[in-house]
N, CA, C and O atoms as a MOPAC input file, in Angstrom:
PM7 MOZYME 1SCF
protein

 N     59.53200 1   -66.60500 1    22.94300 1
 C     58.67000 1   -67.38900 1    23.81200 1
 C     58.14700 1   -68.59400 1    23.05200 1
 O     57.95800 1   -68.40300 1    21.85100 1
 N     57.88800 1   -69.76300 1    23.51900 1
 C     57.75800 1   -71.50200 1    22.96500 1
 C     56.20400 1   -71.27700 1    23.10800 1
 O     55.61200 1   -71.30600 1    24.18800 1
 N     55.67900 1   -71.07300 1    22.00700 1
 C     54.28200 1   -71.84000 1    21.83800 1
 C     53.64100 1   -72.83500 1    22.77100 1
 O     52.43100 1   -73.05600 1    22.72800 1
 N     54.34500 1   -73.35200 1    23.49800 1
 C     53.72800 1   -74.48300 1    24.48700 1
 C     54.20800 1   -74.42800 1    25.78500 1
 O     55.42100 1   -74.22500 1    25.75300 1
 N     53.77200 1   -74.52300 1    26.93500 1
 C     53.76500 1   -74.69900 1    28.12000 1
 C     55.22600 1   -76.62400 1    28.41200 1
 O     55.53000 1   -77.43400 1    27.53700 1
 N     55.60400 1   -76.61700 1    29.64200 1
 C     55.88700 1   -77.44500 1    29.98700 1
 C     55.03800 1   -78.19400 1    31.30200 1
 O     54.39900 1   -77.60000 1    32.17100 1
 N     55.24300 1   -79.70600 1    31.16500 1
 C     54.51800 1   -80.52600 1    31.88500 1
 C     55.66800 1   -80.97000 1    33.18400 1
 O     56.67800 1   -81.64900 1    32.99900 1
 N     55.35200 1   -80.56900 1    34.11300 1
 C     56.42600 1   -80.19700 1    35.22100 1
 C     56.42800 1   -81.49700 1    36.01400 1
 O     57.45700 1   -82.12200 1    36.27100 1
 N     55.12000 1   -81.88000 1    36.40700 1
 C     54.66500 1   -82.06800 1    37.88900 1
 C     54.52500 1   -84.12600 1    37.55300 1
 O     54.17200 1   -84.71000 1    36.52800 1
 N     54.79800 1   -84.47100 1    38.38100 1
 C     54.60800 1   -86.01800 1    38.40600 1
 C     53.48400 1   -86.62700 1    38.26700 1
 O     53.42700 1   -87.75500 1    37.77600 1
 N     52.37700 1   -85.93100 1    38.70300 1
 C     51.05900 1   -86.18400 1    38.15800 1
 C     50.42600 1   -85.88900 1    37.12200 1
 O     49.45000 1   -86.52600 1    36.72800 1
 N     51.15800 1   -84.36000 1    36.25800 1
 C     50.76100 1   -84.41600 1    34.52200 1
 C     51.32400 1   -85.34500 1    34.28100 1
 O     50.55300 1   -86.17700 1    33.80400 1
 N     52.44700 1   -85.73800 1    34.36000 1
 C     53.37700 1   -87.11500 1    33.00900 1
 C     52.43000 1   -88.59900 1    33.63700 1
 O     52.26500 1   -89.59100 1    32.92700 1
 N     51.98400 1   -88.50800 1    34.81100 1
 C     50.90100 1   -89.98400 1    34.92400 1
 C     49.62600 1   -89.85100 1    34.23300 1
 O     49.05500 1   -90.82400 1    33.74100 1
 N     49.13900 1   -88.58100 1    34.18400 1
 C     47.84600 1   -88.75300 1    33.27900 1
 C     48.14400 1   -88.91600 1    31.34300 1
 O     47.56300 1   -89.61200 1    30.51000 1
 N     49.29300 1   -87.93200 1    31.21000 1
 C     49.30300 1   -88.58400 1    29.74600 1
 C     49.74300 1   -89.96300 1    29.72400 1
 O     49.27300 1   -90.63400 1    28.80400 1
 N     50.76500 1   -90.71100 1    30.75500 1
 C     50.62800 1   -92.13000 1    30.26900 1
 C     49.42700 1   -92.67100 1    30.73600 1
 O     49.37100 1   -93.84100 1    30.35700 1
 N     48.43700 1   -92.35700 1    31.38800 1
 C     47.43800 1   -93.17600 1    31.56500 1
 C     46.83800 1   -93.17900 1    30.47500 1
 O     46.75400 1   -94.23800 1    29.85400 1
 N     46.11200 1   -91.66500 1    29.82800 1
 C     44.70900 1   -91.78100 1    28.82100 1
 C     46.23900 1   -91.11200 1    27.48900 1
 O     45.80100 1   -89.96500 1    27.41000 1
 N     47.00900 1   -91.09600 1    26.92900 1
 C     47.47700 1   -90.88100 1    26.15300 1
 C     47.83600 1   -91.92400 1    25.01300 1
 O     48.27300 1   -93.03400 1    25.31700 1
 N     47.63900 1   -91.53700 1    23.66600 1
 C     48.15300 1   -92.28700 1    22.63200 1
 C     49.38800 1   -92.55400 1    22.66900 1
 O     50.10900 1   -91.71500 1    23.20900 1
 N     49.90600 1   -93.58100 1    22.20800 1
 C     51.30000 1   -94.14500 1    21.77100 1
 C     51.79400 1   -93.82500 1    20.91500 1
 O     50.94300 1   -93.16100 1    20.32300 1
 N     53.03200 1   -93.81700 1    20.11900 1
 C     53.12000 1   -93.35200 1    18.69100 1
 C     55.03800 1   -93.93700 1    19.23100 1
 O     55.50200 1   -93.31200 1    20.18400 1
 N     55.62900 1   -94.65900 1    18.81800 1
 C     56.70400 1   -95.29100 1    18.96300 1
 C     57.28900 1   -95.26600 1    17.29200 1
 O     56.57400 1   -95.56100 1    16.33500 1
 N     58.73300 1   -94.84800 1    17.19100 1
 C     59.78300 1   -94.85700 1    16.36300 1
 C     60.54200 1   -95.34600 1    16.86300 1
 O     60.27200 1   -95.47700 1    18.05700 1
 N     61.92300 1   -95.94100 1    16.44100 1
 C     62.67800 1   -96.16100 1    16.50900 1
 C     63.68500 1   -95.85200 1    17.95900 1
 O     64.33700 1   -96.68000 1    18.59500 1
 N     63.53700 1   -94.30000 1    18.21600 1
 C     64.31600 1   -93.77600 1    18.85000 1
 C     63.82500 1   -92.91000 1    20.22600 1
 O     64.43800 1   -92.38000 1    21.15200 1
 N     62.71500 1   -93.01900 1    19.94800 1
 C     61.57500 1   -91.72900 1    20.45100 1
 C     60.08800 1   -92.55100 1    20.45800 1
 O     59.58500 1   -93.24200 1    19.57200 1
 N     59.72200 1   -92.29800 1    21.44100 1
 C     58.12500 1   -92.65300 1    22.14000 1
 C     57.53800 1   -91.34200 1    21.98500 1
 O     58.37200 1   -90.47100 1    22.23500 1
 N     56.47500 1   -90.91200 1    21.68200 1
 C     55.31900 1   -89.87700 1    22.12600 1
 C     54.00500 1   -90.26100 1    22.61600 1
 O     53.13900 1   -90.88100 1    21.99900 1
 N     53.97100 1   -89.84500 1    23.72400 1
 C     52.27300 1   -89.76400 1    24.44300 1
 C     51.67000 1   -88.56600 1    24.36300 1
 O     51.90100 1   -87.51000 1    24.95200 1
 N     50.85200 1   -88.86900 1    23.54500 1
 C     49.68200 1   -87.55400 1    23.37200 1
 C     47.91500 1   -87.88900 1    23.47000 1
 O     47.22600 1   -88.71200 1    22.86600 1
 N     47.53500 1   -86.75600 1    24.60900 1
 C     46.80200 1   -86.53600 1    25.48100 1
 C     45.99800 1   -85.69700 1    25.24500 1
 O     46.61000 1   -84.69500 1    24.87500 1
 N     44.53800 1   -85.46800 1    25.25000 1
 C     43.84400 1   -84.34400 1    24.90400 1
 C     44.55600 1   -82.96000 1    26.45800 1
 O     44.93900 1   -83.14400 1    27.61300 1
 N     44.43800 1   -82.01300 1    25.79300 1
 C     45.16300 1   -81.11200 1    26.52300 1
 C     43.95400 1   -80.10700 1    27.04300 1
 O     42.83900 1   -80.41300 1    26.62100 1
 N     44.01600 1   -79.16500 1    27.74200 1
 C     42.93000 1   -78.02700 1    28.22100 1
 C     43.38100 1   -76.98800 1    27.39200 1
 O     43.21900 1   -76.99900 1    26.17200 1
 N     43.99800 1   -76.00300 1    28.07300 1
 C     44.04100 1   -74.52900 1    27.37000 1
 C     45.17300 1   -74.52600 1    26.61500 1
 O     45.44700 1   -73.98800 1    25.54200 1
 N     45.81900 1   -75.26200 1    27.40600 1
 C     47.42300 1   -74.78000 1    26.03900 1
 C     48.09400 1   -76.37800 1    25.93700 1
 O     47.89200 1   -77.30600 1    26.72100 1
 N     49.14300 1   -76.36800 1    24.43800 1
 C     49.45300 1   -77.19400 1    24.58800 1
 C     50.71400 1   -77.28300 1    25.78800 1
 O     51.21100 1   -76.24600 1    26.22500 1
 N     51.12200 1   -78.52200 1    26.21600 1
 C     52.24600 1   -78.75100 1    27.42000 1
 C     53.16300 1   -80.04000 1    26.42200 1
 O     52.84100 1   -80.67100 1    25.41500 1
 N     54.16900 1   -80.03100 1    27.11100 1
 C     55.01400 1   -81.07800 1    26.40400 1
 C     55.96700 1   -81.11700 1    27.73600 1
 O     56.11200 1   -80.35700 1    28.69300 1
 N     56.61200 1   -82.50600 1    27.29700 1
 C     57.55800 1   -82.97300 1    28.80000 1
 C     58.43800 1   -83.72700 1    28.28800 1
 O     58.30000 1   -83.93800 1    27.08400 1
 N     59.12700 1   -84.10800 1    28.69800 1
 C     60.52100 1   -84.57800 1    28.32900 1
 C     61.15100 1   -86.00000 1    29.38600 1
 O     61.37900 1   -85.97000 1    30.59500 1
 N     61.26800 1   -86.87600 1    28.66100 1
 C     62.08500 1   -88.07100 1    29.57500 1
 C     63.03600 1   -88.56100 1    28.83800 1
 O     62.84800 1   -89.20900 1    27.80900 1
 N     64.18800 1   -88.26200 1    29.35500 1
 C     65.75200 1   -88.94900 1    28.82200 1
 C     65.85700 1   -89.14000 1    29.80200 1
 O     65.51500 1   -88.26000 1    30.59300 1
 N     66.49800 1   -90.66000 1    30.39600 1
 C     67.37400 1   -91.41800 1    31.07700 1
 C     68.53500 1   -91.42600 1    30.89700 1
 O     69.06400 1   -91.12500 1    29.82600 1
 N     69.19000 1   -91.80900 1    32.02900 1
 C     70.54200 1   -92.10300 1    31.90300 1
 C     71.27600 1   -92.85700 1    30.93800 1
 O     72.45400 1   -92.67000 1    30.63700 1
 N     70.34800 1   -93.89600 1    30.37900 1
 C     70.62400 1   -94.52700 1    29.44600 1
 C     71.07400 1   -94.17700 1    28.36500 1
 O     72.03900 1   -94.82500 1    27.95800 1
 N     70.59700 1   -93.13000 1    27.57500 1
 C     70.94200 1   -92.08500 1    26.56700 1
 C     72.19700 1   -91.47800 1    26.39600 1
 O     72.64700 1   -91.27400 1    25.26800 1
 N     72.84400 1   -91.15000 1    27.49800 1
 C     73.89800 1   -90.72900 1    27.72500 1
 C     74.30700 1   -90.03200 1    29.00100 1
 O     73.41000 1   -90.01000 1    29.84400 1
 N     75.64900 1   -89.35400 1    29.40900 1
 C     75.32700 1   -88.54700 1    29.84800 1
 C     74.96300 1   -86.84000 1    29.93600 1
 O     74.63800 1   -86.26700 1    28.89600 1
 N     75.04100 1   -86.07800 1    31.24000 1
 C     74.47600 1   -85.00700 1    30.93500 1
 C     74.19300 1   -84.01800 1    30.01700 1
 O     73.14900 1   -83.37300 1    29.91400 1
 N     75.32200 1   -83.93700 1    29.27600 1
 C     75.49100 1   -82.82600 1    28.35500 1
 C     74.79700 1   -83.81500 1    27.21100 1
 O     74.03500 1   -83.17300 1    26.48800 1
 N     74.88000 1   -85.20500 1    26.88400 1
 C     74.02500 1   -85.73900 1    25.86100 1
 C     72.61200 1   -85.51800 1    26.21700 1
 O     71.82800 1   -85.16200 1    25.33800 1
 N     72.27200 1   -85.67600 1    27.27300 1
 C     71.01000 1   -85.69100 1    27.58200 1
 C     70.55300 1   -84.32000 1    27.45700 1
 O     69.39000 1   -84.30700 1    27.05600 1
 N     70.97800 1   -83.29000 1    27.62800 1
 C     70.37000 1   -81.60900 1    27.60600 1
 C     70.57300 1   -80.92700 1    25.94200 1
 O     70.12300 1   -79.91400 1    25.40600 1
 N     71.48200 1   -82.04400 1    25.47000 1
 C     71.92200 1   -81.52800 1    24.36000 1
 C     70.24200 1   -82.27600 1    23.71400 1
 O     69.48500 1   -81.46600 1    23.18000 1
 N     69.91100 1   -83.33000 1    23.77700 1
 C     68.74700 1   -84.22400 1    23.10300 1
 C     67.85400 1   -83.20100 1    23.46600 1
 O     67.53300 1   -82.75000 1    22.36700 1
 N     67.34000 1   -82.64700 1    24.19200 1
 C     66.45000 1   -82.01800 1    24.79000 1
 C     66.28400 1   -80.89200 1    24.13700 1
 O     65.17400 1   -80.61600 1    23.68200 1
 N     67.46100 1   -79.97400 1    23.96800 1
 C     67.58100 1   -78.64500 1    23.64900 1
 C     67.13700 1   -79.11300 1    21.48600 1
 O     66.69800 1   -78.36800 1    20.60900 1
 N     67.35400 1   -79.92800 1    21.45500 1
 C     67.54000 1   -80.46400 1    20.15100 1
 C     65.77300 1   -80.69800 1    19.62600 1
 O     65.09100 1   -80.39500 1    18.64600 1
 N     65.61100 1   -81.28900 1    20.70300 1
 C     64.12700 1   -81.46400 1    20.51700 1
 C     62.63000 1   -80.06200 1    20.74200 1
 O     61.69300 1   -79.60300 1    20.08900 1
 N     63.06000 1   -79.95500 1    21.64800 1
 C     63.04200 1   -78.47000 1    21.62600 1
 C     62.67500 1   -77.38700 1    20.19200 1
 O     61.70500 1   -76.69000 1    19.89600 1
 N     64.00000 1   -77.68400 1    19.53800 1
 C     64.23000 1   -76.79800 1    18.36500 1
 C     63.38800 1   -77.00900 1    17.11300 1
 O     62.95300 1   -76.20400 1    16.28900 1
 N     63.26700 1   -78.60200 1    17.23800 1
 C     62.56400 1   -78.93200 1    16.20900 1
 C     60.79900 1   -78.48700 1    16.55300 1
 O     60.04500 1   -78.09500 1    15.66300 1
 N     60.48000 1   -78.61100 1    17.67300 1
 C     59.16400 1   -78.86400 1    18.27100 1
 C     58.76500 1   -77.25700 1    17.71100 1
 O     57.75000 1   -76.98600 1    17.06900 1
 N     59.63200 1   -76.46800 1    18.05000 1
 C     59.40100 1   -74.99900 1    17.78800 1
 C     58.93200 1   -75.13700 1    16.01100 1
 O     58.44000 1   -74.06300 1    15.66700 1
 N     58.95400 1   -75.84500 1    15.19900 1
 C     58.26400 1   -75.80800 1    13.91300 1
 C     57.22100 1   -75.50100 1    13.50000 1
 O     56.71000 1   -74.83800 1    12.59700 1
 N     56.86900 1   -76.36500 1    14.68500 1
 C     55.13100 1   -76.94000 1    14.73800 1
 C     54.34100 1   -76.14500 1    15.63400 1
 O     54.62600 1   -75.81200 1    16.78400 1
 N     53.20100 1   -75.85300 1    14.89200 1
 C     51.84900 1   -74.84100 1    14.80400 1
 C     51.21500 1   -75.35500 1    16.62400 1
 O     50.07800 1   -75.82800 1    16.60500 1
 N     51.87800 1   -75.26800 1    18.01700 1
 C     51.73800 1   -75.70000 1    18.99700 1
 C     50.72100 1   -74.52400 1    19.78000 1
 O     50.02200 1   -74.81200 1    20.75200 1
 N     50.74900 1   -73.89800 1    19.49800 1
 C     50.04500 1   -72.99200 1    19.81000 1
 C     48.48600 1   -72.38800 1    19.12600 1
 O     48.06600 1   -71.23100 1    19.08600 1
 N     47.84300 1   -73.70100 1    18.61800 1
 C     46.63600 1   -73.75500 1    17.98600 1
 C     45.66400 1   -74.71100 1    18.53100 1
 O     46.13500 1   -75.64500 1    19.18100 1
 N     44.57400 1   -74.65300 1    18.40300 1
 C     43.77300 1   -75.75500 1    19.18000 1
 C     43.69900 1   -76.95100 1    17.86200 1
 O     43.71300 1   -76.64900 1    16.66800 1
 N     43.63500 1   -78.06400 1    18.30000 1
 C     43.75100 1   -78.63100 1    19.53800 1
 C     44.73500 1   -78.59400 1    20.12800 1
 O     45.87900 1   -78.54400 1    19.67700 1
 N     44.25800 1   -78.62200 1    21.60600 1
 C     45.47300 1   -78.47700 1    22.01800 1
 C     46.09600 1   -79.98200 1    22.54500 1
 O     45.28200 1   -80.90500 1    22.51100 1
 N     47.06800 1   -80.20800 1    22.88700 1
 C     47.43400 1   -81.68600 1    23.39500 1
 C     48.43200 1   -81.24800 1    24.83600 1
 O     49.16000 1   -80.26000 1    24.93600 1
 N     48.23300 1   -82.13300 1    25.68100 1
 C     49.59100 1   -82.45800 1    26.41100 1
 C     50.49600 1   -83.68900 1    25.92700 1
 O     50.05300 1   -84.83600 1    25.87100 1
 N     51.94500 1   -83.30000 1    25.54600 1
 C     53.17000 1   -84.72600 1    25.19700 1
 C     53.86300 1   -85.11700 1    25.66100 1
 O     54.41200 1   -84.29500 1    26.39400 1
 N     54.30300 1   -86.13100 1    25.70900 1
 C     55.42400 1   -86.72400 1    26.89100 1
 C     56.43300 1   -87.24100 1    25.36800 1
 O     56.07200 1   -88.03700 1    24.50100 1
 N     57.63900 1   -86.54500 1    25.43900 1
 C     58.32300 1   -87.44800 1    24.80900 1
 C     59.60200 1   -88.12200 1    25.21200 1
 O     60.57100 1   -87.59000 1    25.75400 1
 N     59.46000 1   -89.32500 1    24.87500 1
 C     60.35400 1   -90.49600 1    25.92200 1
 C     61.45000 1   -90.73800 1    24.74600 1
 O     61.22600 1   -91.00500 1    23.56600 1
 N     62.86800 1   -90.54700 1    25.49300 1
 C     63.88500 1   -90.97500 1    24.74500 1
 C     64.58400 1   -92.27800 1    24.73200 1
 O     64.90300 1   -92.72000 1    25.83600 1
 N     64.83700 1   -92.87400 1    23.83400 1
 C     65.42400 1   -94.47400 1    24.07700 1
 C     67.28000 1   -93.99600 1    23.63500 1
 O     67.82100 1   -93.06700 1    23.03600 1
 N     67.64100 1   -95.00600 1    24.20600 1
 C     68.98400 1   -95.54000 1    24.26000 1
 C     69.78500 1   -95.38400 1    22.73300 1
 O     69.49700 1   -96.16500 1    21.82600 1
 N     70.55700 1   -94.57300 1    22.59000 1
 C     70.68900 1   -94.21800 1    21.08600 1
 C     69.93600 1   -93.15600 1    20.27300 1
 O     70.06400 1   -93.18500 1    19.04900 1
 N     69.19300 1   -92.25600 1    20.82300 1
 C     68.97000 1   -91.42800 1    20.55200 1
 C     69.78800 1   -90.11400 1    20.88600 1
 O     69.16400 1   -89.10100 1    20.56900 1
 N     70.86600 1   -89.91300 1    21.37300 1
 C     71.96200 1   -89.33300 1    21.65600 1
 C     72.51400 1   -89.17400 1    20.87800 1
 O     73.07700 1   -88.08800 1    20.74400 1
 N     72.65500 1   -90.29200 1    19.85100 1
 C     74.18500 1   -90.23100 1    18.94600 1
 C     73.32900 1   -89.43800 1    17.36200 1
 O     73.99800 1   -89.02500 1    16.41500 1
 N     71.79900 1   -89.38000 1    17.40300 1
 C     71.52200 1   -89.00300 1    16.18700 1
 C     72.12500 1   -87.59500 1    15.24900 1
 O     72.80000 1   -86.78600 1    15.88500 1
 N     72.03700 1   -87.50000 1    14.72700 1
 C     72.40500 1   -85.87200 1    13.97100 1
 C     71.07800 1   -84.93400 1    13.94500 1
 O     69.90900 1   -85.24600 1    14.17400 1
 N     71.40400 1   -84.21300 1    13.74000 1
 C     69.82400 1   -83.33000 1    14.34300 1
 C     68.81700 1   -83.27900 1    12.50600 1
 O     67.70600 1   -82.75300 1    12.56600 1
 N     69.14900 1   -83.66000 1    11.48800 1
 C     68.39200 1   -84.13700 1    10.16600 1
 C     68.13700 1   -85.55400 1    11.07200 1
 O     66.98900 1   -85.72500 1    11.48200 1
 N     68.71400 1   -86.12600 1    11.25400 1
 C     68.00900 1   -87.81400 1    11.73000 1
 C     67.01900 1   -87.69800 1    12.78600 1
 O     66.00000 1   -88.38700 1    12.73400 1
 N     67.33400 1   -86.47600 1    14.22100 1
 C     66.24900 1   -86.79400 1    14.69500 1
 C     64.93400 1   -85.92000 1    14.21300 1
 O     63.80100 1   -86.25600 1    14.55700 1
 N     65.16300 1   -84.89400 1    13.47600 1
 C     63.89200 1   -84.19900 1    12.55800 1
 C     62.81300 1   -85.01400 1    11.99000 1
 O     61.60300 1   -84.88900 1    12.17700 1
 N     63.70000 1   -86.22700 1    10.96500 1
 C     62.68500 1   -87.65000 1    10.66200 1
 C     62.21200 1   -88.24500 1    11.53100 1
 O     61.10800 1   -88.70500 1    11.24200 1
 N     62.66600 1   -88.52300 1    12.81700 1
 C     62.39400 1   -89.32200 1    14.06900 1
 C     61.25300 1   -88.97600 1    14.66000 1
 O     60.28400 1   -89.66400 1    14.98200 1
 N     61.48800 1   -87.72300 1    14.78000 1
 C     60.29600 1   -86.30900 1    15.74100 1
 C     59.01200 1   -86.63200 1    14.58800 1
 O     57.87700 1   -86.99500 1    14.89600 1
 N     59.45900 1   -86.42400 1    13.37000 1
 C     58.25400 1   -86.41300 1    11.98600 1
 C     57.80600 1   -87.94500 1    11.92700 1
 O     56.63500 1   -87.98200 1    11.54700 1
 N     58.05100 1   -88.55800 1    12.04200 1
 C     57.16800 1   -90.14200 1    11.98800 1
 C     56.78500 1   -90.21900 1    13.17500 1
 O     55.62900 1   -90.63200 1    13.08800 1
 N     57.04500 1   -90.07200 1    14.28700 1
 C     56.32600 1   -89.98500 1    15.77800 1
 C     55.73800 1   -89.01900 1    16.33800 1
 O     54.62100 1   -89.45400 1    16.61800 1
 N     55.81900 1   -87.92900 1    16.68300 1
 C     55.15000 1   -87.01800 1    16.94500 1
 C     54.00400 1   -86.21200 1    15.67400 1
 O     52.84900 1   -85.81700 1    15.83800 1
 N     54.83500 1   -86.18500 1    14.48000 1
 C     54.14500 1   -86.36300 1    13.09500 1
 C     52.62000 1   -86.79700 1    13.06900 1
 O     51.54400 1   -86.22600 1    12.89500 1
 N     53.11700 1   -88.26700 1    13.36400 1
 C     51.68900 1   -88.97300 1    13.12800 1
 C     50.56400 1   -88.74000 1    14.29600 1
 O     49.37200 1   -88.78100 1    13.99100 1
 N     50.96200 1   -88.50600 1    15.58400 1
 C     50.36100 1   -88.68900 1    16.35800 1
 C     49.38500 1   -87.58900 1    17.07500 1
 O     48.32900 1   -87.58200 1    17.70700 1
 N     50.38000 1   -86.65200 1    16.59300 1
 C     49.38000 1   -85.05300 1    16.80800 1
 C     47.95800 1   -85.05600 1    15.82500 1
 O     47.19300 1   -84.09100 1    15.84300 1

């Protein structure tokens, strides 16, 4: 079981971009949001990225790494993490650094 909840609904992913921090790399955006009871995290890959199987593959990838991190401690946050164009082709050590300078800093 994932330490963190998912952010489903069209109106969680508008409140973390409304009151949420920025934190931009290269490859990867994170919005982070003071959270309530648990942390939530959400996911945006576009088409742009690739297609499907790139896109679920980024996801499942991100995912894996996220599972590292102590998400299940207060504070808690809600995250939106936004994928850019070329983040598909990374190797999963490249996007580990990616996830760690952006989500890293911003939690």
């Amino acid at each position: 079981m994932r330490a963190y909840g998912s952010l489903r609904r069209r109106n969680e992913f508008a409140r973390v971009h409304r009151r949420g921090r920025r934190r931009s790399g290269s490859f990867l955006t994170c919005l982070v949001a003071d959270g309530r009871e648990r942390t939530r995290v959400g996911f945006s890959v576009s088409t742009a990225v690739g297609g499907a199987v790139v896109r679920n593959r980024l996801r499942r990838r991100i995912k894996a790494i996220l599972d590292r991190y102590p998400l299940d401690r207060a504070p808690f946050v809600d995250l939106v993490v936004i994928a850019r164009p070329g983040a598909g082709e990374l190797s999963f050590g490249e996007l580990c650094g990616e996830i760690e300078r952006t989500f890293g800093a911003g939690a």
